[in-house]
C-alpha positions as CSV (number, residue, x, y, z in Angstrom):
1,X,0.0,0.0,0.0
2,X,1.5,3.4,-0.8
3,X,1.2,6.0,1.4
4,X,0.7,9.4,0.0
5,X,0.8,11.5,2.6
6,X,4.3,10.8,3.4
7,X,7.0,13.3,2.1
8,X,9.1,10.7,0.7
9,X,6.0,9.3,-1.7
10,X,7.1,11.0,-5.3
11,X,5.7,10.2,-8.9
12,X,8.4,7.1,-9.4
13,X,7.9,5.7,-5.7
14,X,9.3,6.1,-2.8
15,X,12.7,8.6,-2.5
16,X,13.9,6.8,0.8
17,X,13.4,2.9,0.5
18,X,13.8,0.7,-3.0
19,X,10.8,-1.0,-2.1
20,X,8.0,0.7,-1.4
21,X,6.3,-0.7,1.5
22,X,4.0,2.2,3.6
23,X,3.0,-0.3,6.1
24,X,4.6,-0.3,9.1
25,X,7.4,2.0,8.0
26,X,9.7,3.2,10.4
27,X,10.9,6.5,7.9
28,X,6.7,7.5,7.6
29,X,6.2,11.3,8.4
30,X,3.8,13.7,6.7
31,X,5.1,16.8,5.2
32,X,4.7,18.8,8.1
33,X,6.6,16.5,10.2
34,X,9.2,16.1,8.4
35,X,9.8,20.3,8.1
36,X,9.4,20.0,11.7
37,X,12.8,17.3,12.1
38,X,15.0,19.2,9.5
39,X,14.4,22.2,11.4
40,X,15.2,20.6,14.8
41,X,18.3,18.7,13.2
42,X,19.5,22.3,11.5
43,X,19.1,23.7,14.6
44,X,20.9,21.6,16.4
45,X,23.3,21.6,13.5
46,X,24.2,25.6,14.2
47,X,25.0,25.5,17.9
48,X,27.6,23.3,17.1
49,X,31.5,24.6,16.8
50,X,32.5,25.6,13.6
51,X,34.9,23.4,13.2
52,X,32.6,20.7,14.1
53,X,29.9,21.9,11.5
54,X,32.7,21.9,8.7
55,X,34.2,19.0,9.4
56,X,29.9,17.7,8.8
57,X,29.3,19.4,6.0
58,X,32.5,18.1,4.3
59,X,31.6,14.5,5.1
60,X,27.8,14.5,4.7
61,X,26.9,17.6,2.4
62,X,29.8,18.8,-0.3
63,X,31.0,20.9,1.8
64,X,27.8,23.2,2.1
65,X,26.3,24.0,5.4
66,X,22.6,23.4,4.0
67,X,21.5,24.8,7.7
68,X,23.1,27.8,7.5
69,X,21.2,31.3,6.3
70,X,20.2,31.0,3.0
71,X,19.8,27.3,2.0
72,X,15.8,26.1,2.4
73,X,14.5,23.6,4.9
């Protein structure tokens, strides 16, 4: 069953899993909720030291700070 009120339900399938399979699924969060995490993460994300958030960004994100000013959540 897909579920398409999830944010990770697109128009090829699901963008997190290879196998779509709603039921159950422990990465299930509506739209809203998943604006809500990001937001929590970034913030969490910009109280760290800067050497700590570049040395994250260089590992996990090209080398952009996607939760700094100026990138969208």
């Amino acid at each position: 069953m897909i579920d398409t009120e999830c944010f990770a339900e697109s128009v090829v399938g699901c963008r997190i899993l290879i196998e779509a399979n709603c039921e159950g699924c422990s990465f299930r969060k509506s739209q809203k909720e998943y604006e809500a995490s990001m937001k929590t993460s970034y913030e969490r994300l910009r109280g760290l030291p800067e050497e700590q958030q570049q040395a994250i960004a260089a590992k996990y994100y090209k080398n952009k700070k996607m939760w700094c000013d100026g990138y969208a959540t």
